[in-house]
C-alpha positions as CSV (number, residue, x, y, z in Angstrom):
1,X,-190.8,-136.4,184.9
2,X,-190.4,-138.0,187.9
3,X,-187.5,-137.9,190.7
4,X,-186.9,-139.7,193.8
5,X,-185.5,-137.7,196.9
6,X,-183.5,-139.8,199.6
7,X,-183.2,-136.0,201.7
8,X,-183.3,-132.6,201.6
9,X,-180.4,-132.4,199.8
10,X,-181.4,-134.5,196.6
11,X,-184.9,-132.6,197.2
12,X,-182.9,-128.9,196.9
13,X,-180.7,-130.1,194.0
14,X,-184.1,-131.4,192.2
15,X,-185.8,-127.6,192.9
16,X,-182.3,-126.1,191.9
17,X,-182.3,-128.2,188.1
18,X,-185.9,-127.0,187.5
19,X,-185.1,-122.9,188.7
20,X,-181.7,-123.8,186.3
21,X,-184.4,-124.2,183.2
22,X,-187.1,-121.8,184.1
23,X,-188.1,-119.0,181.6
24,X,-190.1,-116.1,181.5
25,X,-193.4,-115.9,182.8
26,X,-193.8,-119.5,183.7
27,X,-195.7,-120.2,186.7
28,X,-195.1,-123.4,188.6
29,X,-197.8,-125.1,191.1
30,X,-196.1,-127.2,194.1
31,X,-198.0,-129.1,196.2
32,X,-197.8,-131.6,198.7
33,X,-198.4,-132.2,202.9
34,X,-197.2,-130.0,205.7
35,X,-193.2,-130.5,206.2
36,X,-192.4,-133.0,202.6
37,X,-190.0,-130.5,201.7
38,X,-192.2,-127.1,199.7
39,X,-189.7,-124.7,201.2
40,X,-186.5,-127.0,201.0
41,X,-187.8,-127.6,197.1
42,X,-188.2,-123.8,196.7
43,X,-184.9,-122.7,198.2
44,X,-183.6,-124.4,195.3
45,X,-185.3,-123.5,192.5
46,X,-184.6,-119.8,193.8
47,X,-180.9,-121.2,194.0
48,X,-181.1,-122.4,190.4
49,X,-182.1,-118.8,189.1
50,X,-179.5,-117.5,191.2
51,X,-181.3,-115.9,193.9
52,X,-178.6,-115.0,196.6
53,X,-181.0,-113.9,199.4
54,X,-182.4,-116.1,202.0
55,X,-185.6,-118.0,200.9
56,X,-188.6,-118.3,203.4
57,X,-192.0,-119.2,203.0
58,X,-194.3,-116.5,202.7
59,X,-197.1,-118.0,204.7
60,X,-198.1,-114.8,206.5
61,X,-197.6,-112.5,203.7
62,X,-199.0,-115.0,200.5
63,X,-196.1,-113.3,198.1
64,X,-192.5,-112.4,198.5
65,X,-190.8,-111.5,195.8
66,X,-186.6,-112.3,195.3
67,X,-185.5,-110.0,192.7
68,X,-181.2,-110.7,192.9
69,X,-181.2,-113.8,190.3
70,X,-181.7,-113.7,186.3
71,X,-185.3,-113.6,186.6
72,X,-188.0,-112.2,189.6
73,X,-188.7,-115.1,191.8
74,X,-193.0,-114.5,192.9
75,X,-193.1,-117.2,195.7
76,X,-196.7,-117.4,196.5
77,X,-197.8,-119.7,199.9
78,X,-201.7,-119.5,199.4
79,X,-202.3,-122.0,202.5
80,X,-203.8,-119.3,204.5
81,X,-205.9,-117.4,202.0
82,X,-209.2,-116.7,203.3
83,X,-210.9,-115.9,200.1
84,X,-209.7,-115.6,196.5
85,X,-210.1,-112.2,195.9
86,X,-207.1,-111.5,198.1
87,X,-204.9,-112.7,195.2
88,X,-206.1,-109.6,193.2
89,X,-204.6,-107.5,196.4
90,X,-201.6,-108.7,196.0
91,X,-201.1,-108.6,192.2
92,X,-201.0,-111.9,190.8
93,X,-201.7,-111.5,187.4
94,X,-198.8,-109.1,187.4
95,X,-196.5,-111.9,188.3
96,X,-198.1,-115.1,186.7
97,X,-198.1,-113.2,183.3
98,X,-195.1,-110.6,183.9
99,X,-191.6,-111.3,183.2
100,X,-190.5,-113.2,186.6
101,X,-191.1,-116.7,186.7
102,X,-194.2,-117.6,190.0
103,X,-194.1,-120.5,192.5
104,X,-197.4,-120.9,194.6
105,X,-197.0,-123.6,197.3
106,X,-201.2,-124.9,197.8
107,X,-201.8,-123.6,194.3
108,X,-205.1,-126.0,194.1
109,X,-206.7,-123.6,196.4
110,X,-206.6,-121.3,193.7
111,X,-207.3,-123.3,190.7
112,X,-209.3,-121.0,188.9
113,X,-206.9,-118.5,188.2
114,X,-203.9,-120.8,187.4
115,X,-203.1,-120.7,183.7
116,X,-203.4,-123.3,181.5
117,X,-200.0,-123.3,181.0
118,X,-198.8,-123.8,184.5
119,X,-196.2,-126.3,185.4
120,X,-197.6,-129.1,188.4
121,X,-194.7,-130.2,190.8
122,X,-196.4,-132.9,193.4
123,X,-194.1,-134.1,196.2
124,X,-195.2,-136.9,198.3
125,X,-193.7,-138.8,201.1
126,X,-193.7,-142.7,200.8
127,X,-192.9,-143.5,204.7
128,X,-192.6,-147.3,203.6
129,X,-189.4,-146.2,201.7
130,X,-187.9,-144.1,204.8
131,X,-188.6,-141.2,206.7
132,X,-186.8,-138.7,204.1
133,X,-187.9,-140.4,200.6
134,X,-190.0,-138.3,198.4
135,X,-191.0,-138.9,194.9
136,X,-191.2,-135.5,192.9
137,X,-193.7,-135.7,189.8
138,X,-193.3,-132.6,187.3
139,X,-196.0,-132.8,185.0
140,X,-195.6,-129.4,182.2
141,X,-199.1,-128.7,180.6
């Protein structure tokens, strides 16, 4: 699938459908450059499983965990991971193959411990289009 975003707002709503389908135990990678949109993206998948706490990106703690909607929300920022080993330290196969459904913003930086399964969400700015146009690509494995 792929979705065009004219601003944060169409780039919530977008997250928001996605966390509005998400099951079980799905895990869903999200990547794309510094400030196009992760956290705005996230906030609303969280919304769409009807997280009602604030949403912030975990960038100094790799996990936080939202635990008010239908399903645990694992939002994983693994940008400032110094070696992969500290994803065992904070439990990841607990949450990739638990009951809660994982987002991991950088997830290639972890690639070999993504499952095959996993969900790819790419968002990319096109400045050509306008300074808040994103195209969102959701690619399901």
């Amino acid at each position: 699938m792929r979705w065009e975003s004219f601003g944060s707002e169409d780039t919530f709503a977008i997250g928001k459908k996605l966390g509005e389908t998400a099951q079980s135990g799905m895990v869903f990678c999200l990547n794309g450059d510094l400030g196009v949109g992760k956290t705005v993206f996230t906030q609303g998948f969280a919304a769409g499983l009807g997280v009602t706490e604030p949403v912030n990106s975990p960038t100094f703690t790799i996990l936080q965990q939202y635990d008010t909607g239908r399903l645990p929300l694992y939002h994983f920022d693994v940008y400032r991971i110094g070696d992969i080993e500290e994803m065992d330290e904070v439990g990841y196969e607990d949450c990739f193959f638990g009951e809660g459904v994982s987002l991991i913003e950088w997830s290639g930086l972890i690639e070999e411990l993504l499952p095959k399964t996993a969900v790819r969400v790419t968002i990319e700015k096109k400045p050509e289009r306008g300074f808040d146009y994103r195209v969102i690509t959701v690619e399901e494995a």
